[in-house]
N, C-alpha and C positions, 0 to 999 in steps of 0.2 A: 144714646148717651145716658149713663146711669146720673137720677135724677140727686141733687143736693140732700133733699128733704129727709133720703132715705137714709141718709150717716146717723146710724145712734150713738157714735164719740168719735173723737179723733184717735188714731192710733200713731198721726206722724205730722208732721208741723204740715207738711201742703193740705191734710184734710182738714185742721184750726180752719185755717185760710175759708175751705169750702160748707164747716162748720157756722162760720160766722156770715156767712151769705146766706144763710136763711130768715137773718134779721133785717129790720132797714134800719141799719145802724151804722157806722162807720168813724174815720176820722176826719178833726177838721186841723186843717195846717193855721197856724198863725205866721205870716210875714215875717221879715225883721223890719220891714217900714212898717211903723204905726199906722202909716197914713191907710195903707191898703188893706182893703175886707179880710177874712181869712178865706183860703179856700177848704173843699171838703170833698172826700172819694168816700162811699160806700163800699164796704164790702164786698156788695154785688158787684160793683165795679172793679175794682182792685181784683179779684178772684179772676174777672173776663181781660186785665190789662195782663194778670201774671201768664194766663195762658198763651197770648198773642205774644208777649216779651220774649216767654220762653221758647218759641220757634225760634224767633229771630238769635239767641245767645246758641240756641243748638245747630244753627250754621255758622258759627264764628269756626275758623280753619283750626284744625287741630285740637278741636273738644273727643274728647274720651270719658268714659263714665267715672264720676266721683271726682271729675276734674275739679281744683281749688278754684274760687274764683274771687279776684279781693275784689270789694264794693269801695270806692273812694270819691266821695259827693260829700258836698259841702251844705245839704240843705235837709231835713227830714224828709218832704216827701220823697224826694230824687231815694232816700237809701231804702225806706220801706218798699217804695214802687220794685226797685229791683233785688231788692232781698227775695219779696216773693216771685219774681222771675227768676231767682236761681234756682229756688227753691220746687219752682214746678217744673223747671229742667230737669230737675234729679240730680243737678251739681250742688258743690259743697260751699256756700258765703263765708266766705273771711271780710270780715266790715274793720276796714281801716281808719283809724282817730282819724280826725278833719287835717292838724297840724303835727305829725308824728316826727320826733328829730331817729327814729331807730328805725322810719319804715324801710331801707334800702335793705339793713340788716334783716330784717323777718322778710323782703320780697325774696332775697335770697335761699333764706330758710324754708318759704311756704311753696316758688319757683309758680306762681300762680298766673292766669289770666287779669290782666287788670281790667276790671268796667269801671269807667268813672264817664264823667262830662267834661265835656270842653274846658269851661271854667273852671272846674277844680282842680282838672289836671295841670293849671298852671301853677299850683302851690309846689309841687314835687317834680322829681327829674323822674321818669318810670323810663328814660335807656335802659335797651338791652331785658328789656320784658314788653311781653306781649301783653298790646294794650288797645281797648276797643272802645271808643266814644260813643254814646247812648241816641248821642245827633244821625249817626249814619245809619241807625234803623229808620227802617220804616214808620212813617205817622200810625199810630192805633188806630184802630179800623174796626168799629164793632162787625161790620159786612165777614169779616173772617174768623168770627167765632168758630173755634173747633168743634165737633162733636165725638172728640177722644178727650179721653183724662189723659192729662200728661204723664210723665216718669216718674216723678215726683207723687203720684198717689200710693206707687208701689212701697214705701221704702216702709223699712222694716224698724222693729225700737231699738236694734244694737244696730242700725244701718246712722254712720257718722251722719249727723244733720248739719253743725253749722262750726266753723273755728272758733275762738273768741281769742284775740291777742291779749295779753295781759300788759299789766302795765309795766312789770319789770319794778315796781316800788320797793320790792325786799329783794333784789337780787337781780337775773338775766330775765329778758320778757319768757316767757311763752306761749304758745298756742293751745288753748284748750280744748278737745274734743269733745262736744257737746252731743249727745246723742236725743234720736226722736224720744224714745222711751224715758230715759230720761229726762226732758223736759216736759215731758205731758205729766211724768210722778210729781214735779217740783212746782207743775201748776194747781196741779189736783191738792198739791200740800199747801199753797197760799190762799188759794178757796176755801181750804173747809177749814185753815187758822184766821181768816178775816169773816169768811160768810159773806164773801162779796157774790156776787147776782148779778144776773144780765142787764136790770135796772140801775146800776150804778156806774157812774161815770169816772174814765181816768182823765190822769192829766200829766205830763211829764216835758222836761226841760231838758234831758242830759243825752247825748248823742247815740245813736245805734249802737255803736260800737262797745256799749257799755251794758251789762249785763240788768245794769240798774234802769235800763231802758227796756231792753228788749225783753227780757224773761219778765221783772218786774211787774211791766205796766204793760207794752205793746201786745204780749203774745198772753199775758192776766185778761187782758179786757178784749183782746180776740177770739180766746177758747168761751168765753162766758156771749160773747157777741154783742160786749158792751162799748158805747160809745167814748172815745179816745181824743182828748185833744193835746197837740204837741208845740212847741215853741224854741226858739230858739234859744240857749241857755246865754248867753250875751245880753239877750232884752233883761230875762231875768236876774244876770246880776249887774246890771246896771240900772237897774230899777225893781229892789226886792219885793215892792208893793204890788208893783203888776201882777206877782204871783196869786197876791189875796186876792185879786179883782178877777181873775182869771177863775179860780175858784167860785166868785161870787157869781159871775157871767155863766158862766156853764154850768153851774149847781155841780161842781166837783164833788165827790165824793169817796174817793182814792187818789192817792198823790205819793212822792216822794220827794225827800231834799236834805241834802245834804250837809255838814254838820255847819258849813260855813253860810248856808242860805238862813238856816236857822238864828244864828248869830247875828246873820245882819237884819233878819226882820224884827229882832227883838231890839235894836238898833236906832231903826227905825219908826217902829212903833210907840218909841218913847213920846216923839215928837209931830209926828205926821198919823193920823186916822184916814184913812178913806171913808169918806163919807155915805152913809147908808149902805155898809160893808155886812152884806147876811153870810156869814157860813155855816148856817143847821144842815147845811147838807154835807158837811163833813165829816167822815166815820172815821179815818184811818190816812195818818200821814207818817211813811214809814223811814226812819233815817236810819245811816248807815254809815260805812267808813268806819275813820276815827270818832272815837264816842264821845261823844257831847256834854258838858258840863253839865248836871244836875240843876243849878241853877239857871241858865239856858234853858233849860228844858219847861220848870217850872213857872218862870217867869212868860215866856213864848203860852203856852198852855192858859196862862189866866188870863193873858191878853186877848187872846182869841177864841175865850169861851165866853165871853162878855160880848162878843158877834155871833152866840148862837153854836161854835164846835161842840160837838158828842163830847161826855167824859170822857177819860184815857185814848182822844183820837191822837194823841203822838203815841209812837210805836217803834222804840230803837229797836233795831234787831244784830244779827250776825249772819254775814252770808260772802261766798267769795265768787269768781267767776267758776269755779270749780263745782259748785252748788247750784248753778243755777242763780244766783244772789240769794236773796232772805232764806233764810233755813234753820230759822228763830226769831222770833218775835216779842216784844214783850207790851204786854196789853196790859199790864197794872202803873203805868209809869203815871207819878211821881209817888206811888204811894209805895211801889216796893222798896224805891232808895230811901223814902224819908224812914222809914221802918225801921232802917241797918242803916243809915247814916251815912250812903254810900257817897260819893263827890259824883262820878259821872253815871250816866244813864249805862242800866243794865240791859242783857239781850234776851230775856224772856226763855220759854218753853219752845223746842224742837216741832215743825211740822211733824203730819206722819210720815214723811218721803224721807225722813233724817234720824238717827239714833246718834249721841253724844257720850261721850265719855272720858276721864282725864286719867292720864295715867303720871306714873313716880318720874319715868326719861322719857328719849325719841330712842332707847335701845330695842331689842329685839325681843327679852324677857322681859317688858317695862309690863310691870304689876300694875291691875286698876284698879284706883283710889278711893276710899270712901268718899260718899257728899261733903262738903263743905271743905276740902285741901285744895291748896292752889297747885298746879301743877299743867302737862303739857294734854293740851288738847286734840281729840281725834274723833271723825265722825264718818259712818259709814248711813249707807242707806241708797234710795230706788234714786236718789238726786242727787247723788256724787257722781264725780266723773270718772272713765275706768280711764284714761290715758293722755300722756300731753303728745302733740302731733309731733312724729318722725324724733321722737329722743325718749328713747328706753332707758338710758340713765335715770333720768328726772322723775320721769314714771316709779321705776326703782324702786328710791331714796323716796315718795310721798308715800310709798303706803307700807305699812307692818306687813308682817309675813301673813297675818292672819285677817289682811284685808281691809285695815283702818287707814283713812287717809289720816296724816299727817296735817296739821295746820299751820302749824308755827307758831302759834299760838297757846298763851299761859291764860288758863280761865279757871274758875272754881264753879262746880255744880251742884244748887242745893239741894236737899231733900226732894223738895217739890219738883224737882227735872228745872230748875230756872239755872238759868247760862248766865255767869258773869264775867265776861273778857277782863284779862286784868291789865294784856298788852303782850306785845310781840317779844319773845325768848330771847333773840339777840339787840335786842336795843335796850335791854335793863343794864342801869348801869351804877355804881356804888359810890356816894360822898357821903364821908364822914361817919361810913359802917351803916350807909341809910341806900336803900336801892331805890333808885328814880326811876322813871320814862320819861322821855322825851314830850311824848303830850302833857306830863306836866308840867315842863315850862311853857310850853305855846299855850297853854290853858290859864298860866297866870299871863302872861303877856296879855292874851286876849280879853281876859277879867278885868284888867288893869284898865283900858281904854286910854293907853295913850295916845296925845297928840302928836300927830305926823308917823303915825305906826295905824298900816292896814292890815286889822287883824285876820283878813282871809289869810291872809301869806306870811304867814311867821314859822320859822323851822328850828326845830333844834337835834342836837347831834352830839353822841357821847366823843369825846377828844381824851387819846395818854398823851398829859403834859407833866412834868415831864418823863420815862419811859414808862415807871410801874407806876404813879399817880392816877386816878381817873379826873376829868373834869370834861366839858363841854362849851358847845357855841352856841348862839344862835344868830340866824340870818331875818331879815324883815323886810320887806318892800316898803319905802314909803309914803304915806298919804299924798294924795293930791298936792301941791302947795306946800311939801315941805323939803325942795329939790336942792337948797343951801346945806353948804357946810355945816353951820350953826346949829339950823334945825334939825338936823341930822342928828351931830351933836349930844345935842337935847335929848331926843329921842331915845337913841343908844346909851346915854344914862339913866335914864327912866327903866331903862327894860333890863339894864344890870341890876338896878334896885329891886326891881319887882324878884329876877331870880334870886338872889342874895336873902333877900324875905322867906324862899321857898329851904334854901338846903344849906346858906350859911357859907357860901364858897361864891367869889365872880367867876362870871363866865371867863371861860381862856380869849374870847372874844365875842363881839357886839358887830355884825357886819350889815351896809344896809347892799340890797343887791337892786339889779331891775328884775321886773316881774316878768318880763320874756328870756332871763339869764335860769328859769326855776321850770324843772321837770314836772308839770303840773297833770295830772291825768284829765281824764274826761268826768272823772267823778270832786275833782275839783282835789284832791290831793297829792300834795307835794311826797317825792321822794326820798325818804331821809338820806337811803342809801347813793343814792346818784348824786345827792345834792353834797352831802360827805363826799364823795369821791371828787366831785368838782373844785370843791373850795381847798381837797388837799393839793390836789395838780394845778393850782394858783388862776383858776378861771376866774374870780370873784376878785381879785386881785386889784382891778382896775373900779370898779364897780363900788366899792363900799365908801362910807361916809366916817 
């Protein structure tokens, strides 16, 4: 058996795996009972479960190579365990959200193997697909360690490695083909823009199935053979504090969170300290998504540099599942917005796995634009994706003739190569000869801090009322305790004032919804477009205050 030690890089995500067993490092799971210890697998361990696992998935009836195979567990360790069992099969992971209301449509679409567990598989109907519980394997058995490398060491950097379903937020979901080569370019690009090291420690909250998990954090602090700790994203936002202490506990010092964890720690930290809270071991906390108010950012930054955070350790960047996630980062925050006066946090400079550029259209001839024009964004390099699974259309339509993916996205690049997102091309929309975005109502709403209005979940949405006029909605979850008419009410005039302050026009409506009625990703945001389509087909109908 050809020995670990002698890998001098990974070439393909099973040798990471075999990479990172050379250290005695690994991850530790946290519970969702508080009450119980966390548990933890090493690498060396994990690397000897993937290989025993993967026998057992290579006699499932009717496996063929590059077979799809969805992963659907409801727990962290349950997905990583069998991720890297597909993965040393030589089969292809599609890691399905815990709660998807479209997975029947992508089972259709992907026509894959299901692995899940007992338990989880009672959340979904998987009829009429093949579907194999991780219960009727065999108990792990170190006694049957193999002495072959699996199939999984062969695969090649244009050999497909993993799906990533998207979330469908701007439009129809897809499947992303994520390749080995490129993801080993998209890691080798967040090492040398962080200078993170095997010494340092991750930490993450947000589900496998998220790119902001898996490229981010899991397979960051696996290539490097740094040690990983994971949690349930439930604990954390129903107790935003846990996350600082979790930090403090494990000497974090890489992390991610997104625009809405950010907002509530600042929230929270107004009024509640955790007592004897260290974070010097804090370098880099990378947020993402929709961008985050500037003063969010600022305010978050000075509260927790007073426990010790590195300068500039917040780090909004830019990245899709199509990138691999981050694929810009910006490491001057708050000093480049206060500079240019900007409102939300900017996305920094390009890895070297990424090249960026804006150009005049989304046309064929779209000319590219000096520095500092806003205009339609496109980015090529060793960390884009070359294809969405089984639809050449879409593939198509993302990239220019000449090999640029397409974003969808309106940003301006300055001089210096810094990326600033300005907001998505078809959600801008005109009051009063003034072009909006939609995050900037949810951005005053959420400033605003009214009562009986949960600013995780506030949406808005351009509306023609009536045919050629523009104007817009917004929809709100609300607070704990504010489940009357009245307070409702209340609420919904509060947050007409706030827009009314912004553009000079009321919303065409003020709705409150329930938060299980809202297309929420696993990165914690909502879908404009799905959530618009709902409220016009009268779903929300029953639901509002």
């Amino acid at each position: 058996m050809e020995q670990i030690n002698t890998i001098p890089g990974a070439q393909n995500l099973y040798q990471i795996c075999r990479k990172s067993a050379c250290h005695d490092t690994g991850i530790c799971f946290h519970s969702r009972n508080p009450e119980k210890s966390p548990g933890r697998i090493s690498y060396r361990e994990l690397l000897e479960r993937a290989n025993e696992d993967a026998s057992h998935i290579s006699r499932i009836p009717g496996m063929r190579p590059d077979r799809v195979i969805l992963l659907h567990f409801d727990r962290h360790k349950h997905s990583i365990r069998w991720f890297w069992a597909v993965i040393a099969a030589g089969y292809v992971p599609a890691i399905s959200p815990p709660l998807t209301s479209d997975l029947s449509q992508r089972k259709k679409h992907l026509n894959p193997v299901v692995l899940t567990s007992t338990t989880a598989s009672l959340e979904l109907d998987f009829q009429n697909h093949r579907t194999q519980t991780v219960e009727s394997f065999p108990p792990f058995s170190t006694a049957s360690k193999s002495t072959h490398l699996p199939p999984g060491d062969l695969k090649k950097h244009d050999d497909l490695a993993v799906l990533m379903l998207t979330s469908g937020s701007s439009g129809n979901p897809k499947a992303v083909c994520l390749q080995h080569g490129q993801i080993v370019h998209a890691l080798k690009g967040k090492i040398a823009s962080h200078q993170t090291k095997q010494e340092d420690r991750f930490l993450n909250y947000i589900g496998l199935d998220h790119v902001a998990n898996l490229t981010e954090i899991h397979l960051h602090a696996m290539y490097l053979g740094a040690e990983q700790t994971h949690i349930a994203g439930s604990g954390v936002m129903k107790d935003p504090l846990l996350f600082l202490r979790l930090i403090h506990e494990h000497r974090i010092s890489y992390s991610f969170a997104t625009k809405s964890l950010l907002a509530s720690l600042v929230r929270r930290l107004k009024d509640d300290v955790p007592d004897q809270l260290d974070l010097s071991c804090l370098k880099a906390l990378v947020t993402g998504g929709d961008a985050s108010p500037i003063a969010t950012c600022t305010s978050l930054i000075g509260m927790l540099q007073k426990h010790g955070a590195a300068d500039n350790f917040l780090r909004p960047g830019f990245g899709m599942t199509e990138t691999c996630a981050g694929c810009t980062y910006n490491k001057a925050c708050p000093e480049y917005e206060q500079e240019r006066s900007l409102d939300y946090a900017s996305q920094g400079n390009p890895t070297q796995a990424i090249e960026t550029r804006v150009v005049s259209t989304q046309d064929q001839a779209s000319p590219v634009l000096p520095s500092g024009v806003k205009s339609s964004l496109q980015l090529r390099g060793h960390a884009v994706f070359a294809e969405y699974f089984n639809d050449a259309q879409a593939t198509a339509e993302a990239f220019t003739p000449d090999g640029w993916f397409r974003t969808g996205d309106d940003a301006v690049i300055h001089a210096d190569g810094h990326l600033v997102i300005v907001g998505r091309a078809k959600e801008a929309f005109a009051i009063n000869d003034k072009d909006f975005l939609p995050l900037d109502f949810e951005t005053a709403v959420q400033k605003a801090d009214i009562p009986g209005v949960d600013p995780a979940y506030v949406v808005a949405f351009a509306r023609h009322w009536p045919a050629h006029a523009e104007s817009y909605c917004v929809l709100y979850v609300p607070a704990c305790g504010y489940g009357d008419i009245n307070a409702r009410s209340e609420s919904s005039e509060a947050i007409a004032k706030e827009c009314v302050g912004l553009c000079g026009v009321l919303p065409l409506d003020v709705l409150a919804v329930d938060k299980a009625s809202l297309d929420v990703s696993s990165l914690g945001k909502i879908s404009r477009v799905k959530t618009r389509k709902a409220y016009e087909s009268g779903a929300f109908s029953s639901s509002g205050g």
